[in-house]
C-alpha positions in Angstrom: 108.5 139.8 103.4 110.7 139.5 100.2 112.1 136.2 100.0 115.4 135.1 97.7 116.6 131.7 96.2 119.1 132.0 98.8 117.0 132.4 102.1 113.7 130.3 103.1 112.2 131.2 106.4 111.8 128.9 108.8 108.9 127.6 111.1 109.3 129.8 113.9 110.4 132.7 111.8 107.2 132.6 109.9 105.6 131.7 113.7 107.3 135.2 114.8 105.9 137.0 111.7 102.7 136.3 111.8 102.3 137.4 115.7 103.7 140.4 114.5 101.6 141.0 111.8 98.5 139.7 114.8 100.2 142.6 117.1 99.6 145.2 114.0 96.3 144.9 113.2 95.1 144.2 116.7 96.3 147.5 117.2 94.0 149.0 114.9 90.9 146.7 115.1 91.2 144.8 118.7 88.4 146.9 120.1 86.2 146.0 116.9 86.7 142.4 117.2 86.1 143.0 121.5 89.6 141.3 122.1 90.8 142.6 125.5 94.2 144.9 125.7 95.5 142.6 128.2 95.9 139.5 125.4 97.1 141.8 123.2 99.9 143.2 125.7 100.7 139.8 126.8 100.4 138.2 122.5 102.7 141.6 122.0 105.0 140.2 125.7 105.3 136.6 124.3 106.7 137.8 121.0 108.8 139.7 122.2 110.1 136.8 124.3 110.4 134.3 121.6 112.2 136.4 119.6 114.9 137.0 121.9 115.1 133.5 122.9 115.5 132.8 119.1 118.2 135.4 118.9 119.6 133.7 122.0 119.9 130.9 120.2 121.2 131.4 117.4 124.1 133.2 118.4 127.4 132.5 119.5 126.2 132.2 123.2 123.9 129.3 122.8 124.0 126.5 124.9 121.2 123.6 125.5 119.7 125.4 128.1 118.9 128.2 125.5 117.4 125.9 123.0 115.4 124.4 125.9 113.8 128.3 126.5 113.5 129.1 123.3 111.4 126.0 122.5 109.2 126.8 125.8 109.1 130.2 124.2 107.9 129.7 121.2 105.2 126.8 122.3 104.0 129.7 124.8 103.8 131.8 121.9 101.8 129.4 119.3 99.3 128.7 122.2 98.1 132.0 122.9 97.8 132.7 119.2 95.5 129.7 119.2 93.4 130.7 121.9 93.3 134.2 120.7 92.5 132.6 117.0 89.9 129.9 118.9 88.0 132.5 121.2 87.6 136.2 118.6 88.3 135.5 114.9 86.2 132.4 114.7 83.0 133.6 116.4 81.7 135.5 114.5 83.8 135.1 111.7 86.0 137.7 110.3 85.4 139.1 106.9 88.0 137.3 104.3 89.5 140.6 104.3 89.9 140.4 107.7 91.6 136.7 107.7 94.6 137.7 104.7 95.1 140.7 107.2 96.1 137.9 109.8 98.0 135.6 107.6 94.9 133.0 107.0 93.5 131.6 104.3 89.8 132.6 103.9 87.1 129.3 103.5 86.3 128.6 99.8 82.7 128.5 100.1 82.5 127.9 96.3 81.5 124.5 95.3 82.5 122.9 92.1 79.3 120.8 91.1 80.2 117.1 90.1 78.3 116.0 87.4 76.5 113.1 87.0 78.3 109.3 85.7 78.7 108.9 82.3 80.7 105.5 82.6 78.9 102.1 82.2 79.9 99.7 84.7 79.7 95.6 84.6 81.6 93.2 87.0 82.9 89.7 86.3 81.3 87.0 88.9 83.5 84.3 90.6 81.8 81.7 93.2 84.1 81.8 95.9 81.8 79.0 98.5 78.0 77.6 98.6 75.4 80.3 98.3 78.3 82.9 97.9 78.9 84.9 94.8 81.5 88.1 94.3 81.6 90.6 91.7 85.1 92.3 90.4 83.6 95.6 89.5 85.1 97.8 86.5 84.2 100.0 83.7 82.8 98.6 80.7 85.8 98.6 78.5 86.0 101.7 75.9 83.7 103.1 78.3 84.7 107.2 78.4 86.4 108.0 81.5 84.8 110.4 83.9 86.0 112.9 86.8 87.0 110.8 90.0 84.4 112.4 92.4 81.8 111.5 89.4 82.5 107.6 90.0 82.5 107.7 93.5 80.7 104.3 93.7 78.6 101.2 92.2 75.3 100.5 92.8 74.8 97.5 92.8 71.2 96.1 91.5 70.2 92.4 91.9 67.3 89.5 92.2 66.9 85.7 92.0 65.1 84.1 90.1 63.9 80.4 90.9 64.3 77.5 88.0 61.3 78.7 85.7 60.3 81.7 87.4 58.7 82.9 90.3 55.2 82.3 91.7 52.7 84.7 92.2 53.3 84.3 96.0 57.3 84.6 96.1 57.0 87.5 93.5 55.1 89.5 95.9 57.0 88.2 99.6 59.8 90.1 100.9 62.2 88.5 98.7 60.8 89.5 95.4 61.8 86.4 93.4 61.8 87.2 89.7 58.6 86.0 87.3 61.3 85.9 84.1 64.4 86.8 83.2 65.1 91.0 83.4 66.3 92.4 80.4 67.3 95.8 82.2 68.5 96.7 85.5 65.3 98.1 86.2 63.6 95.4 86.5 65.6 93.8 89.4 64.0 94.6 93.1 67.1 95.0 95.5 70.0 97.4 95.0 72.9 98.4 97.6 75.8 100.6 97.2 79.7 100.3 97.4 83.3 101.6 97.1 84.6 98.7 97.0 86.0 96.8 93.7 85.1 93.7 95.1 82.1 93.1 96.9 80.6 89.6 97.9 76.6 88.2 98.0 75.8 86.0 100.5 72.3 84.4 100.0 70.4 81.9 101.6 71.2 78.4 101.8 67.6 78.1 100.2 68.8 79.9 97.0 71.3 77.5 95.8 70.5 76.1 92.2 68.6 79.4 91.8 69.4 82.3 88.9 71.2 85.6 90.6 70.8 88.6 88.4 72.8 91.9 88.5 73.2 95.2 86.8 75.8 97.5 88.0 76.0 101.6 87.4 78.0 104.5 88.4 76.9 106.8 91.3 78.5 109.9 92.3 78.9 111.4 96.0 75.1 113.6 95.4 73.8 109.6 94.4 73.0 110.8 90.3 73.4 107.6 88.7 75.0 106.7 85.3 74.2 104.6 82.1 72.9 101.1 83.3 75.2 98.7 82.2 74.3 95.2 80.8 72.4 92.5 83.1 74.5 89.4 83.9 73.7 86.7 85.8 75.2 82.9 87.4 73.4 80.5 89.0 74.7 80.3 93.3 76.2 77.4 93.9 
């Protein structure tokens, strides 16, 4: 349909084109696609209906009650096309060819990889209550910038450390206390994930006076990782 500056269609105009356009090719392929002559006499009955009722309407003769029919016509109209859609051009799927012929837009099934973080992250640590400590997480400053779906998240690494290290016992229990101080975000036994710029540690009332240490880095939506970014630490209150 040519369209000029002067003229857009409008909702039900492109509604009544594209059950014509349905009414055309069903013509030629309804017994392909096993969809039964009676939906498409009564698809080809419906448009037929609506478009009178929109002619109805807007002419000189039109009167609420004819807006009130054309509106019924047209929802009668839409539905059918959506169970006709719903029940034979959806299982199986139609070719793409198939789905331009009928005025939809076929699936992009290509994916664009996202690659992997190349930001370093680091967060600055506030003590907000006893035994609580949040991060403010952020890119290392001058750190280059990466694709949004690339920095999807932080993982967040992290362990305490008691005043001069850990015993043998605690080291090895299920809170993996720190022997010495990390020097790399490997080194530190727990790790969680977020989205959130903010996110708060709660630890046990036992751990106050003890050394928390963190490392942050990038993950994307596939969890690849980025840089690791520097280890920080404060002592929880």
């Amino acid at each position: 349909m040519a369209i000029n500056s002067d003229w857009l269609p409008t909702r039900r105009e492109i509604q009544l084109a594209m059950a014509k356009d349905w009414h055309e090719v069903l013509e030629r392929k309804a017994t392909i696609w096993n969809v039964p002559n009676g939906e498409v006499i009564v698809l080809n009955s419906l448009t037929n209906a609506a478009q009178a009722a929109l002619d109805t309407a807007r002419s000189s003769d039109r009167t609420p009650v004819s807006t009130a029919r054309c509106t019924v016509a047209f929802e009668s109209l839409v539905a059918k096309m959506r169970f006709i859609k719903s029940r034979y051009f959806l299982k199986p799927r139609l070719s793409d060819a198939d789905l331009i012929s009928l005025e939809f837009k076929p699936k992009d099934t290509v994916h664009t990889p996202v690659p992997p973080p190349t930001s370093q992250a680091e967060a600055d640590i506030s003590r907000p209550g006893v035994h609580l400590l949040e991060l403010c997480l952020r890119a290392i400053t001058g750190s280059p910038p990466d694709p949004h779906r690339s920095d999807y998240g932080f993982r967040v690494y992290y362990g305490v450390m008691p005043p001069g290290g850990a015993t043998v016992e605690t080291a090895t229990g299920v809170k993996r206390e720190l022997l010495k101080a990390p020097v790399s975000g490997e080194e530190l036994p727990h790790s969680r994930f977020t989205r959130r710029k903010k996110e708060r540690f709660d630890f046990a009332q036992e751990d106050s006076g003890k050394t928390a240490y963190f490392c942050v880095r990038y993950e994307n939506a596939q969890g690849e990782s980025g840089p690791w970014g520097p280890v920080f630490s404060s002592v929880v209150p």
